[in-house]
Wavefront OBJ file of the C-alpha trace (Angstrom):
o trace
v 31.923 59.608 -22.747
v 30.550 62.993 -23.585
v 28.720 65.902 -21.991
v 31.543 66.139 -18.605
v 33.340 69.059 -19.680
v 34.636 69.779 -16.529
v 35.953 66.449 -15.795
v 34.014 65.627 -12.521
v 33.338 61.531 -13.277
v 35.213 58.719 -15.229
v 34.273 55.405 -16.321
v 35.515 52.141 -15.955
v 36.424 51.227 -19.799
v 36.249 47.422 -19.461
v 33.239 47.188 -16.878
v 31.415 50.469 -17.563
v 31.255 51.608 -14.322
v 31.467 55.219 -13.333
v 32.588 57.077 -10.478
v 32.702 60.442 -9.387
v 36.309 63.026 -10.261
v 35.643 65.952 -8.600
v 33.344 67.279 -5.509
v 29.834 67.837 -6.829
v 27.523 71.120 -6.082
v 23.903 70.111 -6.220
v 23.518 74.484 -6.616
v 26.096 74.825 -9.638
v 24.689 71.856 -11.601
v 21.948 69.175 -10.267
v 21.652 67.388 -13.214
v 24.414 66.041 -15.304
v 23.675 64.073 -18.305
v 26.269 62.119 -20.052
v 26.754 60.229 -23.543
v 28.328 57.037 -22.967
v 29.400 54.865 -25.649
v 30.676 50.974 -26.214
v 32.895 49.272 -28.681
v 34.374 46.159 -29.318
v 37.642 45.778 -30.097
v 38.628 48.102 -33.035
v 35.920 47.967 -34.433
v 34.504 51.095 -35.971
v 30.570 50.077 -35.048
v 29.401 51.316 -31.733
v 26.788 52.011 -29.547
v 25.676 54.351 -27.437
v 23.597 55.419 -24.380
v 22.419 58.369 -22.202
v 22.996 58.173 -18.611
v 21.117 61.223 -16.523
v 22.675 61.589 -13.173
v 20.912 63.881 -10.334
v 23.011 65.210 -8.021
v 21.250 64.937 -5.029
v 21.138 67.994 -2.545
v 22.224 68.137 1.122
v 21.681 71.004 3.013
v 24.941 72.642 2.983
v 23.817 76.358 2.294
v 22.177 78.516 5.321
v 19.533 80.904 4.080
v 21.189 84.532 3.878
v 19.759 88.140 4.098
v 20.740 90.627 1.640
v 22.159 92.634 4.714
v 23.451 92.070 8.273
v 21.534 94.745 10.167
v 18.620 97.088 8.594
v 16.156 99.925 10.765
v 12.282 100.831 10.112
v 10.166 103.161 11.608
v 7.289 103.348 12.934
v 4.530 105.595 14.696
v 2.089 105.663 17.070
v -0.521 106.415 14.130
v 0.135 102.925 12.733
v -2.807 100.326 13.742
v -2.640 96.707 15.315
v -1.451 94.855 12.041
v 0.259 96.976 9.762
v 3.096 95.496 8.044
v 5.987 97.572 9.050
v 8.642 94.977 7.930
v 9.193 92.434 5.222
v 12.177 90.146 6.000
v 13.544 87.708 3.071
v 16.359 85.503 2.861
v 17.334 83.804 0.377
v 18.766 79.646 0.494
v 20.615 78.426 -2.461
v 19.557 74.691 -1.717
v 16.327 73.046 -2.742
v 13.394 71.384 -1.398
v 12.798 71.317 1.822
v 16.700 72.168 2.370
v 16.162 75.778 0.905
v 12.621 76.001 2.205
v 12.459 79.064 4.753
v 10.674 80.076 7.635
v 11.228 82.759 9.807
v 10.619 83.811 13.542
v 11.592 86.452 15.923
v 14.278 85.075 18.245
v 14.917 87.801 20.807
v 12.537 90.217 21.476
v 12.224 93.498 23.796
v 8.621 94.172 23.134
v 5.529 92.525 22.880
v 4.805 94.763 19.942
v 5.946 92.746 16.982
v 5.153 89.237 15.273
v 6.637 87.757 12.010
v 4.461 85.994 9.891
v 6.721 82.474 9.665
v 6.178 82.059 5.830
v 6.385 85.204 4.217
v 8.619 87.009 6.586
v 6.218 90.251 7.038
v 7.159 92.071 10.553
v 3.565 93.159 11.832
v 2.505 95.430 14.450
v 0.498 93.962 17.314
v -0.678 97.094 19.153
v -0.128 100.482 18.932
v 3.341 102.396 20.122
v 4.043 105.387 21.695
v 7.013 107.410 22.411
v 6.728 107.884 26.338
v 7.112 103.795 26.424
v 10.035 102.752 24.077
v 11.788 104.954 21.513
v 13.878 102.149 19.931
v 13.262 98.482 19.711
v 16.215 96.124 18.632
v 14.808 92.396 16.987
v 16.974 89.146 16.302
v 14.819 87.935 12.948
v 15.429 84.411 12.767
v 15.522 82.756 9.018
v 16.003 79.133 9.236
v 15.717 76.050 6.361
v 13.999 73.301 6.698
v 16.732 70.521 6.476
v 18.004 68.047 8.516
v 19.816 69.289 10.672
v 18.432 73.263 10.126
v 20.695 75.711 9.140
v 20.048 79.798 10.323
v 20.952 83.139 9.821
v 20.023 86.165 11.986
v 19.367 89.749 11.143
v 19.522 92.950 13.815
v 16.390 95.141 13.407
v 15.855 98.570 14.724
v 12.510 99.670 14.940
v 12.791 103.445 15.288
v 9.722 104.914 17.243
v 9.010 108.271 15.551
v 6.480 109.629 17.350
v 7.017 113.262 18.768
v 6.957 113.726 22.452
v 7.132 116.966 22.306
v 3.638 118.554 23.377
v 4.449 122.041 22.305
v 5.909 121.794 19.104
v 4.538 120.242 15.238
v 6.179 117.534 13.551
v 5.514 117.850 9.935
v 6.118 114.737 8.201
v 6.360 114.614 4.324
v 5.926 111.156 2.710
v 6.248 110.395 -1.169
v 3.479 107.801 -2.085
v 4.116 104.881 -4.119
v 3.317 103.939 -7.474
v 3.275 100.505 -9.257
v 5.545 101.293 -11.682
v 7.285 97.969 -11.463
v 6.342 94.945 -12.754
v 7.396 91.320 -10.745
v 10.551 90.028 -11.664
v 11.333 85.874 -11.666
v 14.487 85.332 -9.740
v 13.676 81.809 -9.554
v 15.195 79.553 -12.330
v 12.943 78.285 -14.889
v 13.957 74.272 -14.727
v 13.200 71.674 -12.055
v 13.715 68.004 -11.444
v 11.541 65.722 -9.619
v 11.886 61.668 -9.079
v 8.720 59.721 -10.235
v 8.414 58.061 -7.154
v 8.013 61.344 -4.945
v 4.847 61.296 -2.524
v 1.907 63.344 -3.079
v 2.448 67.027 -1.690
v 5.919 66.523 -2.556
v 7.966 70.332 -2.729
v 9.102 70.143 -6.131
v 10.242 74.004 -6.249
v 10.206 77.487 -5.202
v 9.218 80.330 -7.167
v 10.481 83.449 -6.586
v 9.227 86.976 -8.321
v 10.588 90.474 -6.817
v 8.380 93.927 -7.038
v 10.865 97.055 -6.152
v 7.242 98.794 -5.095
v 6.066 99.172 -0.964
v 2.747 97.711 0.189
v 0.533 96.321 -2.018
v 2.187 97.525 -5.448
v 4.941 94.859 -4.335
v 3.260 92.331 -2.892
v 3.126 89.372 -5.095
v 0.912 86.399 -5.702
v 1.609 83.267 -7.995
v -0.929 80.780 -10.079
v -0.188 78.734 -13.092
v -2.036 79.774 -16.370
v -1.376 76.321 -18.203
v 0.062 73.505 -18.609
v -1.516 72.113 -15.691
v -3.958 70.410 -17.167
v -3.893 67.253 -15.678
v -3.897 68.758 -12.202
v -0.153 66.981 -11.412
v 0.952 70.256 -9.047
v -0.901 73.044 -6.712
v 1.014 76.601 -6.321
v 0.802 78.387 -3.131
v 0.147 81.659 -4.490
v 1.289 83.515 -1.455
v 4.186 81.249 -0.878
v 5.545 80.273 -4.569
v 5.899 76.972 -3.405
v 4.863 74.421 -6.205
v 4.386 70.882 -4.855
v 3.193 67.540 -6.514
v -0.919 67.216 -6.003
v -0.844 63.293 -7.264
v 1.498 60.706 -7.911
v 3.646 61.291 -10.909
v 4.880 58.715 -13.905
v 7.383 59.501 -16.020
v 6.371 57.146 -18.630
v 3.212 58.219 -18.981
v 3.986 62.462 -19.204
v 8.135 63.056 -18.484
v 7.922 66.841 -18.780
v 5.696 69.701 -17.902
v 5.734 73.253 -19.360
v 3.990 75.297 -16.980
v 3.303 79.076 -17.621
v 3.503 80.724 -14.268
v 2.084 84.339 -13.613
v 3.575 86.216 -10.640
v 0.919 89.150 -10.032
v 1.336 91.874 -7.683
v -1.373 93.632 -5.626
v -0.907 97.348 -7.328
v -3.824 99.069 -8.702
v -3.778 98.667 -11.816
v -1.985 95.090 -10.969
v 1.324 93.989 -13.247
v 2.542 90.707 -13.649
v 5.419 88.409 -15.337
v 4.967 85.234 -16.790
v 7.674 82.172 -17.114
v 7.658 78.656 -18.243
v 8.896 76.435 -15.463
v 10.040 73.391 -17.625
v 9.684 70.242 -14.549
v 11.695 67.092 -15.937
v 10.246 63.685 -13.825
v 12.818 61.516 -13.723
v 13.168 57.824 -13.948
v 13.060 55.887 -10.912
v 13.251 51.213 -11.946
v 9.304 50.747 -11.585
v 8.696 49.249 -15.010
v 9.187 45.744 -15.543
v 10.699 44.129 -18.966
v 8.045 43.236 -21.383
v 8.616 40.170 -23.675
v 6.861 40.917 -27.397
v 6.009 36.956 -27.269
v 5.504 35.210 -24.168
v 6.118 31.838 -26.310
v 8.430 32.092 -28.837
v 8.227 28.747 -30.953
v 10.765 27.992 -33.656
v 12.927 25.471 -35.658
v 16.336 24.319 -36.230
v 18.182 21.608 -38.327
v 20.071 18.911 -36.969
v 23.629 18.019 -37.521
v 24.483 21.719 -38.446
v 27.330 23.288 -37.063
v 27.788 25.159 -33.017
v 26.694 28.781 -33.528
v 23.691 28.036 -36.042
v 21.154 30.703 -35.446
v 18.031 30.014 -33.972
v 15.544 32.649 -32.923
v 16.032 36.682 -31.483
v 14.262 37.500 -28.481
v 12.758 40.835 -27.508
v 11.773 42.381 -24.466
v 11.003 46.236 -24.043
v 10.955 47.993 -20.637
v 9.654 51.457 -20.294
v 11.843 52.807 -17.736
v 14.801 55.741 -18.900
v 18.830 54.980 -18.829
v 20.225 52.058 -16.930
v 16.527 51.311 -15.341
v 15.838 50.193 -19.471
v 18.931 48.289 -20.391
v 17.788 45.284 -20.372
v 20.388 41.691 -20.269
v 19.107 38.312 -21.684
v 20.000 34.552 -20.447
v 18.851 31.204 -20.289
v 17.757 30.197 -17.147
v 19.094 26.146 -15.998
v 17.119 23.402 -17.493
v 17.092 20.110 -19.540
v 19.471 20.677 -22.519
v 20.151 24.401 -22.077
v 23.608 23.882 -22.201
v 23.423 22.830 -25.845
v 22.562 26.869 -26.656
v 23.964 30.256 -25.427
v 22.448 33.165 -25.745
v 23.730 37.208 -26.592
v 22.970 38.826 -23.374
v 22.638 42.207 -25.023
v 21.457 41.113 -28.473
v 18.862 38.030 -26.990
v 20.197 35.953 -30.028
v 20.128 32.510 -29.246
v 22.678 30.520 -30.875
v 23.857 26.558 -30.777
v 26.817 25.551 -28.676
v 26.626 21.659 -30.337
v 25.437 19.840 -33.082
v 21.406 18.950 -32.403
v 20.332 15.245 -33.047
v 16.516 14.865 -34.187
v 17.005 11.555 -33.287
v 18.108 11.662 -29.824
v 16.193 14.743 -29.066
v 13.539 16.180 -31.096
v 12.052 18.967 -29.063
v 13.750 21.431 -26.724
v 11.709 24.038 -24.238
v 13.949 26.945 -22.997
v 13.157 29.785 -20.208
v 14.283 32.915 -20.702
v 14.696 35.495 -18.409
v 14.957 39.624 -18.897
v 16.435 41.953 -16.372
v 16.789 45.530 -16.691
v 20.064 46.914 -15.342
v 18.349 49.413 -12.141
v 19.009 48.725 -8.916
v 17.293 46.961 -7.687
v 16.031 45.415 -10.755
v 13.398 43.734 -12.217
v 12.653 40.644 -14.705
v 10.605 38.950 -16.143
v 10.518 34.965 -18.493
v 9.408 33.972 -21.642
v 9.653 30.403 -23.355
v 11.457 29.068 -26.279
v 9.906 25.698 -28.090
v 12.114 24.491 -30.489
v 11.822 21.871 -33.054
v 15.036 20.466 -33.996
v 14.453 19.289 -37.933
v 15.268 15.878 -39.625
v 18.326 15.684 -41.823
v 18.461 12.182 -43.793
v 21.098 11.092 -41.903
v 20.066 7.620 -41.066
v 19.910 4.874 -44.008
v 17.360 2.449 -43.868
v 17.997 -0.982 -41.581
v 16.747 -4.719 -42.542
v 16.925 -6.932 -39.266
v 18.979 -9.261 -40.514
v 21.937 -8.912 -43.062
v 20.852 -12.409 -44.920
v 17.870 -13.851 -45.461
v 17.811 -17.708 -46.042
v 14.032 -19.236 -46.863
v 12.680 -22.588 -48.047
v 9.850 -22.892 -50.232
v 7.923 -26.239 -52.344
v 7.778 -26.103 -55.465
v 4.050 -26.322 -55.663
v 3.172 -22.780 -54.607
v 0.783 -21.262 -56.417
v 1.757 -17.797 -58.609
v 1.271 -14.817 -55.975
v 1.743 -16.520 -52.583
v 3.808 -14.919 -50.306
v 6.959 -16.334 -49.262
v 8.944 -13.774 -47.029
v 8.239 -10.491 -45.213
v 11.294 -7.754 -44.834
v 10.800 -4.640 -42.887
v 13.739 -2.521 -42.851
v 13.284 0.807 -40.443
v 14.409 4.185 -40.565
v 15.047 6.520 -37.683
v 14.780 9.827 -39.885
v 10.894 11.311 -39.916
v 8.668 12.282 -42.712
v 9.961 11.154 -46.425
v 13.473 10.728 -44.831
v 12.074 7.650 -42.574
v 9.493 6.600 -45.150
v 11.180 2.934 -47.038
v 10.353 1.482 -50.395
v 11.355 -2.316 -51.259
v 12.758 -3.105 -54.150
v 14.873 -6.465 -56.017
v 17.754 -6.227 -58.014
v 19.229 -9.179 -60.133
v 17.623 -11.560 -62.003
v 15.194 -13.920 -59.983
v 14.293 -15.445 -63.669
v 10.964 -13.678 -63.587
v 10.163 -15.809 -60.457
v 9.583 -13.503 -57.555
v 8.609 -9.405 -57.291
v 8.338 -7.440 -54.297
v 5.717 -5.349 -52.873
v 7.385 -1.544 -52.909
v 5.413 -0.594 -49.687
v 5.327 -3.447 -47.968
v 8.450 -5.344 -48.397
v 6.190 -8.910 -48.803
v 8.862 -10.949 -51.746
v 5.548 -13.047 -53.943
v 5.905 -15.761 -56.385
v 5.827 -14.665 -59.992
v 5.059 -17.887 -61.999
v 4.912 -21.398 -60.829
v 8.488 -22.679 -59.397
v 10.000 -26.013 -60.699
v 12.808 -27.472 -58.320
v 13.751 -29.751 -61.027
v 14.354 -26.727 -63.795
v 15.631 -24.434 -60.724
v 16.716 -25.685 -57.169
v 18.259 -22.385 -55.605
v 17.701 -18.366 -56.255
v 19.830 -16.037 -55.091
v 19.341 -12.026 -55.322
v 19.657 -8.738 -53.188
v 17.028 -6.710 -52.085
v 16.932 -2.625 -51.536
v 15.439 -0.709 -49.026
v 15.632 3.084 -50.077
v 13.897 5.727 -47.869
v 12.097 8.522 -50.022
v 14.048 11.735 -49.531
v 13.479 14.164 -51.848
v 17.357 14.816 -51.624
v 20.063 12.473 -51.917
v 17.878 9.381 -50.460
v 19.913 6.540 -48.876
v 19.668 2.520 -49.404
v 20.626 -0.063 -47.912
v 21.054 -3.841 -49.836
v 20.377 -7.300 -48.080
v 21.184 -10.552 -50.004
v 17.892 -13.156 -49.988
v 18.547 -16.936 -51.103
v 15.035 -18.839 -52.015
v 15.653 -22.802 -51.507
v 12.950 -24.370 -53.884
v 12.029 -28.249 -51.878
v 10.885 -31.151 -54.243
v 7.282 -31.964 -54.634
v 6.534 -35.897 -55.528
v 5.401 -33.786 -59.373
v 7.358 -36.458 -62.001
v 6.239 -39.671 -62.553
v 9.242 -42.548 -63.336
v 9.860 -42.511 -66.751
v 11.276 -46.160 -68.071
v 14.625 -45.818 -70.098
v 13.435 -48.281 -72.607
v 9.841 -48.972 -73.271
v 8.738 -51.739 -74.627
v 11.942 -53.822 -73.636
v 12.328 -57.207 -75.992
v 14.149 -59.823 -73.867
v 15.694 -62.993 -75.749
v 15.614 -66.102 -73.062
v 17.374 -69.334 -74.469
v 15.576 -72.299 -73.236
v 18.460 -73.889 -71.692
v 18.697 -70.661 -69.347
v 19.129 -71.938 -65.797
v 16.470 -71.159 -62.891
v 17.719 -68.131 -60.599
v 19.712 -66.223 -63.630
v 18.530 -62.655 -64.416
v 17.288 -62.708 -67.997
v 16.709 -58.669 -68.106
v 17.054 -55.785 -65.990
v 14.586 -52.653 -66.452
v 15.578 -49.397 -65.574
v 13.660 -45.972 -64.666
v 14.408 -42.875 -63.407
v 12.400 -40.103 -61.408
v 13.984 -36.754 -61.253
v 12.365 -35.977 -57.825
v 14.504 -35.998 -55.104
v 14.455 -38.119 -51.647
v 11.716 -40.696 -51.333
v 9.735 -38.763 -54.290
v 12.717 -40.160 -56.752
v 12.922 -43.570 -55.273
v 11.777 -46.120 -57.149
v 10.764 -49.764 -56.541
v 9.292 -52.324 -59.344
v 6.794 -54.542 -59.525
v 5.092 -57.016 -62.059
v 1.765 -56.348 -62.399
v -0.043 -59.850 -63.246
v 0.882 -62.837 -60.742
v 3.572 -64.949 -62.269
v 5.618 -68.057 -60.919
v 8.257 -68.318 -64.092
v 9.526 -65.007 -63.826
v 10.481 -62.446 -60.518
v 11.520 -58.973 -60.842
v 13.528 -57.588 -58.052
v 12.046 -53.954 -56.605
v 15.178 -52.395 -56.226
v 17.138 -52.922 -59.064
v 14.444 -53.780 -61.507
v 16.438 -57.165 -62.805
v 13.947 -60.127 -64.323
v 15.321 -64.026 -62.421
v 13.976 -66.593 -64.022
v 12.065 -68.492 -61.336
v 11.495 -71.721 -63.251
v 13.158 -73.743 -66.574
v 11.254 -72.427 -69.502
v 10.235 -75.984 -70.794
v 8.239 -76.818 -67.796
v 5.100 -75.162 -68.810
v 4.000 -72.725 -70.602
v 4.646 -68.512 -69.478
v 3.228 -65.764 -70.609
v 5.519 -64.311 -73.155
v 4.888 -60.181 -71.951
v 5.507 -59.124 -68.247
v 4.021 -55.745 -67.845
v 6.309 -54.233 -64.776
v 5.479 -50.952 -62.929
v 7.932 -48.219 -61.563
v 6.767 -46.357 -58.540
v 8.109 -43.707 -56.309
v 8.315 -43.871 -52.457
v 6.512 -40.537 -52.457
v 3.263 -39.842 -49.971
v 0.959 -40.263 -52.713
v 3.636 -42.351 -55.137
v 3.720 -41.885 -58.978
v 3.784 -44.975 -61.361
v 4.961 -45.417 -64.758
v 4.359 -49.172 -66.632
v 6.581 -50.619 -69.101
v 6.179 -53.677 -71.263
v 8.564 -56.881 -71.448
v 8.267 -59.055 -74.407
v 10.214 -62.601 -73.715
v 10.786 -64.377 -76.543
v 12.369 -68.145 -77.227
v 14.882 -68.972 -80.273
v 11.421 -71.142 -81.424
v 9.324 -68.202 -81.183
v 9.044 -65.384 -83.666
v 9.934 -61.650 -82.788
v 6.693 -60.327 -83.820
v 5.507 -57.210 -82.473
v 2.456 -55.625 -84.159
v -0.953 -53.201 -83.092
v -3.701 -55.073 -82.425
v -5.247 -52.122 -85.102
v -3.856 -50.350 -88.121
v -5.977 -47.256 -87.304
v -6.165 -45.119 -83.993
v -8.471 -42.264 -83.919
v -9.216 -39.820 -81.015
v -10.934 -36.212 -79.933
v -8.954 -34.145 -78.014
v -10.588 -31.161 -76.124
v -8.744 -27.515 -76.681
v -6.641 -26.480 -73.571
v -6.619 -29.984 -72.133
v -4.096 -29.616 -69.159
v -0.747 -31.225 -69.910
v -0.992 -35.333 -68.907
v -4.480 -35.814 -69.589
v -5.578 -38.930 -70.777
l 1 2 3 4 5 6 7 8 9 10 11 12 13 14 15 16 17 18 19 20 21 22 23 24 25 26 27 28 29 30 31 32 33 34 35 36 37 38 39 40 41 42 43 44 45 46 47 48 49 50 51 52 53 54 55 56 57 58 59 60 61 62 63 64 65 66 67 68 69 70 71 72 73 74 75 76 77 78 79 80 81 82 83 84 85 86 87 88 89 90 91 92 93 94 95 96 97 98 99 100 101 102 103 104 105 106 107 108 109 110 111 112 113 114 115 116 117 118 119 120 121 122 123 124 125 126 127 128 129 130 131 132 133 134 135 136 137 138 139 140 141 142 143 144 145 146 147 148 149 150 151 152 153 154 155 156 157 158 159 160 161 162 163 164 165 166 167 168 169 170 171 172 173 174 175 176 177 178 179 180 181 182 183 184 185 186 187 188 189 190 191 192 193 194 195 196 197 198 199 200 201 202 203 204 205 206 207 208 209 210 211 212 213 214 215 216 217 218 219 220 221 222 223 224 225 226 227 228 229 230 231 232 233 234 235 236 237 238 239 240 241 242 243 244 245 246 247 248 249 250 251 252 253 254 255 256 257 258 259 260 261 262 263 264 265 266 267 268 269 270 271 272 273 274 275 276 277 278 279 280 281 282 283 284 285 286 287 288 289 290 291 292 293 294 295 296 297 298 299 300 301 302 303 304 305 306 307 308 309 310 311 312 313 314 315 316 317 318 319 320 321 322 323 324 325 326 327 328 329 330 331 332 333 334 335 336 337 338 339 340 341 342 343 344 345 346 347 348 349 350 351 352 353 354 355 356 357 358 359 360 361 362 363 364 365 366 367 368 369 370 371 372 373 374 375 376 377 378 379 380 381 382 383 384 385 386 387 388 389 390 391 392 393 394 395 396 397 398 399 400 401 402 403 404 405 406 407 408 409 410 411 412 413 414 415 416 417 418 419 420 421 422 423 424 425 426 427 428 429 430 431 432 433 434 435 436 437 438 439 440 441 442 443 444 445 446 447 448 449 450 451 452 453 454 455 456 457 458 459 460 461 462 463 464 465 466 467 468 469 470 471 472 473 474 475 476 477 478 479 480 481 482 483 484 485 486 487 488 489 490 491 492 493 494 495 496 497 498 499 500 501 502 503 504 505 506 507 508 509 510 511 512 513 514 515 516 517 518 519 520 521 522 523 524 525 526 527 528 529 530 531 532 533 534 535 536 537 538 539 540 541 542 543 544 545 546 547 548 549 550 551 552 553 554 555 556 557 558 559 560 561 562 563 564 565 566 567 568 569 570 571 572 573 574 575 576 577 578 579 580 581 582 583 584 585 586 587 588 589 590 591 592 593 594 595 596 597 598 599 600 601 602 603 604 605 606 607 608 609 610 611 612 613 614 615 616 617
């Protein structure tokens, strides 16, 4: 704290508050203005303020003549209204408190009257001797304060007017010149609150003239800096009051060049600059620069991350423009804090985008006058997405059955993983790793697992591989893997194939009736009711029987007693929907026959169109 050099306040160091030392004299020193400054801790930064303090006056000063007692004279000669008197006080207060008017409070005579402004004793008839000699007056100078404070001075009005009849009175009197020039005994700096009504006394100008009559008699007017027409001089008076309503922050001082002019012949004059300081009364409300302050933050950083400055600006003076920031209550406001000096606004938590992805803040300003004033502004923050979430299948296995008789391209499962995070952090790609034997691909965008090539249960029953979900960050993307097993189901697609084709059987002719002579055999490598296979002879016959399951050849009837055919042909068919056959040939031959087997032709020829499909006949 600076400019207190004689010690007459103090100051609070931890709350800043100051209070008065000392007895203050609004007359020895109405406006104190002090340097106050703030640090924290031991730090060498600091800060510092002005703080103007007026000392407010009271009326404890009663005006006071330069004398106790004084005498004039007068004469008989002198008309109604001659000034015979001019009566000043002087009242070291201000305003209204050292404004003075004066009056005559005991009177003998009839004779006199006091103008109440300007103090001039006037005559109001003519005196003569043979009445009065002497007249004795109580002049009466009083302030204008609450309550009034007075001071009296004796007059003696010496009648000089010779009664004597036979004798001559020769009277000698030394004229005047103006020789002197006014002199300011006013001081040259006044203070004035903004707020002051119009006609408001703001000060009292003062010049002195040594001459008598009109040589000394002084008038006042303002030669500039009164542009603006802010104050009106009483020129007989000196007293300068406020002709509109000030505002400091529009115009805080006014130099005005006064003239004090007397009445001589030639007329002299004085000049001074009566500096008037307005001062600052809390009638300016804080100003946010923004009214909506929009901004962005990332989530998952640490409490105290930065997030925007505030600004407000008030054009009030001293405490009336201090100005204190906070958040006013609302949803999430306790996740921030904010500088009350500085208006920083800082995290007190860790921000999830995913819980909460937008936050709307009111701020509110207030200036440190009493009483004060505030004003709000809003805060719209955007809390940013960190890739903090990996992306999630909604299921941990996949299990899926297909036939074996899709066709290359179909579509056989759908995953859909999800991802919390926004823009390229939430955005999933599919892919397969492993080897799925060039059987299945994935759509990258869509997640849809297709068919690659024809399937073949009986070449490849079960696949098993892991699929990816990976989001797209452009930084350190994250994956997550889900395992997919593809069951491949039979389709009735073999036909039986006989282990032995054509199949010679020897029957000896004493072979009894009911005995299996031969047993085919065939196998399908379809599964279930697609692989079963039951047999059957193709052409009617009564010697020999095949049984369906197990394919064995009973001899029905003895050999000798008629004549058989000596080739079965016997089919093989699965149990399948729409079944599959295969035929086979059975040659039965006797120990009287011959084992012949031959082509009915030596030569075989046949055309064959290019890219027959596989089986054709």
């Amino acid at each position: 704290r600076s400019g207190d050099p004689h010690g007459k306040f103090s100051i609070d160091p931890q709350f800043g508050i100051i209070r008065t030392k000392k007895q203050l004299d609004h007359e020895a020193q109405c406006v104190v203005v002090l340097t106050v400054q703030s640090q924290l801790g031991n730090s060498p930064v600091y800060s510092s303020t002005q703080v103007n303090i007026s000392v407010t006056d009271i009326n404890d000063n009663a005006p006071v003549f330069p004398t106790k007692s004084d005498k004039v004279t007068i004469s008989h000669t002198q008309p109604p209204g001659t000034a015979v008197y001019i009566a000043h006080a002087e009242d070291k207060d201000s305003g209204l408190n050292g404004a003075i008017k004066y009056s005559i409070a005991s009177k003998q005579s009839d004779a006199f009257s006091i103008d109440p402004s300007l103090g001039v004793l006037n005559l109001t008839r003519t005196v003569f001797a043979e009445k009065q000699q002497e007249y004795t007056l109580h002049i009466a100078a009083e302030d204008c304060g609450s309550p009034p404070l007075t001071s009296l001075l004796i007059l003696t009005a010496i009648n000089l007017t010779d009664r004597r009849l036979d004798s001559l009175a020769v009277k000698i009197v030394i004229l005047d010149i103006n020789d002197n020039s006014p002199s300011f005994v006013s001081l040259p700096l006044s203070y004035v609150m903004e707020d002051v009504e119009v006609g408001f006394l703001v000060h009292h100008i003062i010049a002195k003239d040594p001459d008598e009559g009109r040589n000394g008699q002084v008038t006042y007017h303002i030669l500039s800096g009164n542009e603006n027409k802010a104050f009106v001089l009483d020129k007989i008076t000196g007293l300068l009051t406020t002709a509109q309503f000030l505002d400091r922050e529009v115009q805080e001082r006014y130099s005005l060049t006064v003239i004090a002019l007397d009445d001589g012949s030639p007329a002299l004059s004085a000049t001074q600059v009566l500096t008037i300081i307005v001062l600052d009364v809390n009638d300016e409300t804080p100003v946010f620069l923004k009214q909506l302050y929009e901004t962005a933050v990332h989530e998952n950083r640490d409490p105290g991350e930065f997030v925007v400055r505030v600004e407000a600006v008030d054009r009030d003076a001293g405490l009336n423009s201090l100005l204190q920031y906070e958040i006013l209550p609302g949803a999430g406001y306790e996740k921030f804090k904010m500088n009350s000096d500085s208006g920083e606004l800082v995290t007190t938590a860790s921000l999830d985008r995913e819980t909460q992805d937008t936050f709307t803040l009111v701020i509110e300003c207030r200036d440190l006058g009493s009483p004060s004033r505030s004003s709000t502004a809003q805060i719209c923050l955007s809390v940013l997405d960190e890739n903090d979430h990996s992306p999630l299948f909604a299921k941990t296995h996949y299990q899926i059955s297909v036939t074996e008789d899709l066709e290359e391209g179909s579509a056989i499962l759908d995953l859909s993983a999800s991802d919390e995070d926004a823009g390229l952090n939430g955005e999933v790609m599919y892919f397969l790793i492993d080897d799925t034997y060039g059987a299945f691909t994935i759509d990258s965008v869509t997640g849809s697992i297709i068919t690659a090539k024809a399937l073949d249960r009986e070449t490849k029953s079960q696949y098993t591989f892991r699929a990816v979900a990976r989001d797209c960050s452009t930084h350190f993307p994250r994956s997550t893997t889900v395992s997919v097993v593809v069951h491949v189901d039979d389709v009735n697609d073999n036909d039986p194939v006989f282990l032995q084709n054509p199949i010679r059987v020897f029957v000896p002719a004493e072979t009894a009736v009911n005995e299996t002579v031969a047993t085919v055999r065939a196998e399908d490598v379809d599964l279930g009711s697609n692989g079963a296979i039951v047999f059957n002879l193709m052409m009617a016959e009564t010697v020999f029987q095949i049984n369906v399951r197990t394919g064995d050849i009973i001899l029905q009837e003895p050999l000798d007693s008629k004549n058989f055919s000596p080739q079965l042909l016997v089919t093989a068919s699965d149990q399948g929907v729409t079944p599959r056959t295969a035929t086979a040939v059975v040659v039965i031959f006797t120990e009287e026959q011959e084992e012949v087997i031959s082509f009915s032709h030596s030569l075989y020829e046949a055309s064959v169109p290019e890219n027959s499909a596989a089986g054709g006949y």
